[in-house]
C-alpha positions in Angstrom: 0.0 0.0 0.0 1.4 3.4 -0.9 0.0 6.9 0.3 -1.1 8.3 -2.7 -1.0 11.9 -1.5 2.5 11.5 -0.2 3.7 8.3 -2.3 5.1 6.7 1.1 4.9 2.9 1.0 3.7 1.2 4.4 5.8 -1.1 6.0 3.8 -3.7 8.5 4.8 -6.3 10.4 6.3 -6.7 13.6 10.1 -8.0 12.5 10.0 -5.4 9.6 9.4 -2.6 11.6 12.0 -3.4 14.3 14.9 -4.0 11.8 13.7 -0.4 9.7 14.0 0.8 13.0 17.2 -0.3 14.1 19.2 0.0 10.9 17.1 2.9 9.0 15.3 4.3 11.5 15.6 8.1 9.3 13.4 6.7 6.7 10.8 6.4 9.0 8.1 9.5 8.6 5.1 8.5 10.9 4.7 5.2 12.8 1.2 3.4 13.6 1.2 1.0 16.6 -0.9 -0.8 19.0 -0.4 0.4 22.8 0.8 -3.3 23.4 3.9 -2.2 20.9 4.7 1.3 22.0 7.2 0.2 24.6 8.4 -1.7 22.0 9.3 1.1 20.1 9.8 3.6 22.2 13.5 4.3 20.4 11.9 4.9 16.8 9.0 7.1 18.3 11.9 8.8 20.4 13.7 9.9 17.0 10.4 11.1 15.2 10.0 13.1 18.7 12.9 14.4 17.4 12.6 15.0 14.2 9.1 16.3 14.5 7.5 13.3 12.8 4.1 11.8 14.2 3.4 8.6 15.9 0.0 7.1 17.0 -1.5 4.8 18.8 -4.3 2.6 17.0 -6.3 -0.3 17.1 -6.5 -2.9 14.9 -9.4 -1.6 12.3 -7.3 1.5 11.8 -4.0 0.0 11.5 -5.3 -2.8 8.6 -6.9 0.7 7.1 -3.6 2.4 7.0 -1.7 -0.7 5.1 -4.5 -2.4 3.4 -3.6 -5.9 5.0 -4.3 -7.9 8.7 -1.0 -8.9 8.9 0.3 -5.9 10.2 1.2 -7.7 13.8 0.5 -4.6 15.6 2.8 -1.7 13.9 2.6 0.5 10.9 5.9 2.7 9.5 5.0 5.1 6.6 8.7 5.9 5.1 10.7 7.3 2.5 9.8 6.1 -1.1 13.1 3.3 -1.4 15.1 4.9 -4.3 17.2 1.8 -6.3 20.0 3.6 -7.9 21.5 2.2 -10.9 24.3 -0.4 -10.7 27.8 2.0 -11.4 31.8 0.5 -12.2 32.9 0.7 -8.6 29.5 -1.4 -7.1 31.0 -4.2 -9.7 34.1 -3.4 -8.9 34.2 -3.3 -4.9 32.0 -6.9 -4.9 34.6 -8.7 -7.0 37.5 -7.1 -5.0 35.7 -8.6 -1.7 34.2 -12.1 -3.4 30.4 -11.1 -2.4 28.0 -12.7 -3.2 24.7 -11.5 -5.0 21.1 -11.9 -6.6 20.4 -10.5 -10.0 16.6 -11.0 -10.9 14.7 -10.8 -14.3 11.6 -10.8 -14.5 11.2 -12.4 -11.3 7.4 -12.2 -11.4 5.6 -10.6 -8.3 7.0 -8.3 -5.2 6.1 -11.0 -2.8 8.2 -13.6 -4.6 10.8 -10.2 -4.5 10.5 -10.5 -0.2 11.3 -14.3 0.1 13.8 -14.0 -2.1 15.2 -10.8 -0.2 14.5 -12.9 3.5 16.8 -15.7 1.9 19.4 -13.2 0.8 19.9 -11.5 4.6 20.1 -14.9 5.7 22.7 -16.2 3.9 25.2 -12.9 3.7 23.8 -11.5 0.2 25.6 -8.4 0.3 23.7 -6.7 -3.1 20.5 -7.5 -5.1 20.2 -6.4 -8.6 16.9 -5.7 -10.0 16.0 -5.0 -14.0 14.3 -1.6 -14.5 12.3 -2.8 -17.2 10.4 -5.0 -14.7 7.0 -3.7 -13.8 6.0 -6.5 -11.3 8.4 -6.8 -8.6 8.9 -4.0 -6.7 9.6 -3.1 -3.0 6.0 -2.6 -1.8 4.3 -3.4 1.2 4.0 -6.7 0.7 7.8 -7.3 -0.8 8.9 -5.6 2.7 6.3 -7.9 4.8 7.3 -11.3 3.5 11.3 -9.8 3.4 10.7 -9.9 7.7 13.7 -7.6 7.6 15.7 -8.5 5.0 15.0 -5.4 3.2 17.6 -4.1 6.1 20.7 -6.0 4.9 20.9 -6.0 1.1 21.6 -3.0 -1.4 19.4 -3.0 -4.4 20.8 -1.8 -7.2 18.7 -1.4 -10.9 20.0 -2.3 -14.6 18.3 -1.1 -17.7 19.6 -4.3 -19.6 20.3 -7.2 -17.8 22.2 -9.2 -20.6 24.0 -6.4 -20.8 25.3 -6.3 -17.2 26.0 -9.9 -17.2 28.3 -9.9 -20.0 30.3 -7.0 -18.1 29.8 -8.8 -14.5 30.4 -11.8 -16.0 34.7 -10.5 -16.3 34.7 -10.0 -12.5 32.2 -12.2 -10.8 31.4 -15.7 -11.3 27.8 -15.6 -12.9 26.0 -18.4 -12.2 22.6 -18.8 -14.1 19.5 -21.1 -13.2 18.2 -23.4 -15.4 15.8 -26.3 -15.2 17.9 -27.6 -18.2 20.9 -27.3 -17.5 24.1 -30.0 -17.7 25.5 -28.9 -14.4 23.9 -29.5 -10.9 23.4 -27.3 -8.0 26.3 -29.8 -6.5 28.8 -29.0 -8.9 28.7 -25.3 -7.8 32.5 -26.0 -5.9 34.0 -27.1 -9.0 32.3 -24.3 -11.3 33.7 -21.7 -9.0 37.3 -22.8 -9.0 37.8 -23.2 -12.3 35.9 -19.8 -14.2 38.3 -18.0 -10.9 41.1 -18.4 -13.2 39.8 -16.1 -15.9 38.1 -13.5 -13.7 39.7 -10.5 -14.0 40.3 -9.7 -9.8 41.0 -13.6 -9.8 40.4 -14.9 -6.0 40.1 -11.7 -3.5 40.9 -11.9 0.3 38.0 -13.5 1.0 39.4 -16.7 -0.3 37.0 -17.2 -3.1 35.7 -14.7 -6.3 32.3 -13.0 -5.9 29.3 -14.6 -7.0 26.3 -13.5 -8.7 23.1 -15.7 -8.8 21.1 -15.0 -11.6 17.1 -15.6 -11.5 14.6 -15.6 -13.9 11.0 -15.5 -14.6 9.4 -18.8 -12.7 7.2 -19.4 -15.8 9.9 -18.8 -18.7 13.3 -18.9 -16.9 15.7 -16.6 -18.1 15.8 -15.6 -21.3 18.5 -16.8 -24.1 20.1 -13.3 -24.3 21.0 -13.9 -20.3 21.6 -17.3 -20.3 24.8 -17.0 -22.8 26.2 -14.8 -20.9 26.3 -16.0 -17.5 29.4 -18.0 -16.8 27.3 -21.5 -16.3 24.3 -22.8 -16.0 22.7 -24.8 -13.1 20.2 -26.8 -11.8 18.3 -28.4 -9.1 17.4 -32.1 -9.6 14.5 -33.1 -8.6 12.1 -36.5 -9.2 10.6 -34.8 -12.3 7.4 -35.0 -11.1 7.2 -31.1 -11.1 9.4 -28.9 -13.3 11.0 -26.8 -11.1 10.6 -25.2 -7.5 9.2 -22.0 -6.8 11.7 -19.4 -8.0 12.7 -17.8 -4.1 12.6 -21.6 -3.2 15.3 -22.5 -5.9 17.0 -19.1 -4.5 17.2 -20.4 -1.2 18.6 -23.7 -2.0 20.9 -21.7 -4.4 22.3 -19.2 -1.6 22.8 -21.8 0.7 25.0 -23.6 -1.4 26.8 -20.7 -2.2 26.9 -19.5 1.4 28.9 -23.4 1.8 31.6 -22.9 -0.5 
């Protein structure tokens, strides 16, 4: 839900709220909150105090008004519209020179597929995600910040006009690794894929002992796109029993990340 007077998205949900407030707590501009939360939050309503930014105490009705959902656990924050800034030479750069890892999603298909994805990336050390500025469907809404339970906190999103593009050029630095339901490699093979594309990275292996990874993620119907695909440095897969084709795509991200984070 977004204010359509002042264009600030509403951020609900109990875990949300807390980590906007503890890492970000300037982007709040008014806060919504049950009187069971307020000592809760006494800090964030402490720094609008400050500021000169409201707070309120409400009941239920009015706080499911305010964001359009009942999952709003007690606690409204109405904040700064999140500006993505396009992806620059030193954000490439700095995450090869310190082997991070990262997300880079096409078409990824709704914002609440956007949040899980975004919950899985703070949990396993994603330091950047990389969104495509031609995609109209996931965005970071209320709900994408709801089902993130935080995340939202711990990753910088950067945008990218053409995502073939920027994997070609990432693709010198970072070790690009593509999904595919497809493809020849599996998910268990992602050791061996890393080691040996290292040796043609441009940084080569940083301090961090291995080169910076980017997981690339496409649409959950279509996958990614041909353009992408020949780009990325491999391609991998999940197996499965075949009875379905694939996993939900923030699924398949988790399973991804967590191998990564276990290299």
């Amino acid at each position: 839900m977004r204010n359509k007077l002042t264009k600030e998205p509403a951020v609900c949900g109990f875990n949300t709220v807390t980590a906007l407030g503890e890492y970000h707590p300037d982007t709040i501009n008014r806060l919504f909150l049950r009187e069971d939360r307020f000592s809760l939050f006494t800090k964030v309503c402490k720094n609008l105090a400050e500021r000169k930014r409201p707070y309120k105490i409400c009941d239920d009705e009015e706080l499911e008004r305010i964001c359009k959902s009942p999952r709003h656990q007690g606690v409204v924050a109405m904040i700064e519209e999140p500006l993505v800034e396009s992806i620059n030479r030193d954000d490439l750069e700095l995450w090869a020179r310190e082997g991070r890892t990262g997300l880079v999603l096409h078409s990824v298909g709704n914002d609440h597929n956007l949040g899980a994805m975004v919950r899985s990336a703070a949990f396993f050390d994603v330091s950047y995600v990389v969104i495509s500025d031609a995609d109209t469907e996931a965005r970071l809404t209320t709900a994408a910040y709801r089902v993130a339970e935080g995340g939202m906190e711990h990753v910088t999103f950067r945008k990218v006009r053409d995502t073939a593009a920027f994997i070609k050029s990432a693709s010198k630095q970072l070790v690009t690794i593509g999904t595919d339901v497809r493809a020849r490699w599996r998910i268990r093979d992602l050791g061996t894929i890393v080691q040996g594309k290292a040796s043609s990275l441009k940084t080569g292996f940083p301090s961090s002992g291995r080169p910076g990874i980017a997981l690339v993620v496409g649409n959950e119907e279509t996958g990614l796109p041909q353009e992408v695909q020949i780009h990325c440095s491999a391609l991998v897969r999940i197996p499965g029993t075949g009875l379905l084709e694939s996993l939900n795509v923030a699924q398949a991200a988790a399973v991804f990340l967590h191998e990564i984070f276990e290299l």
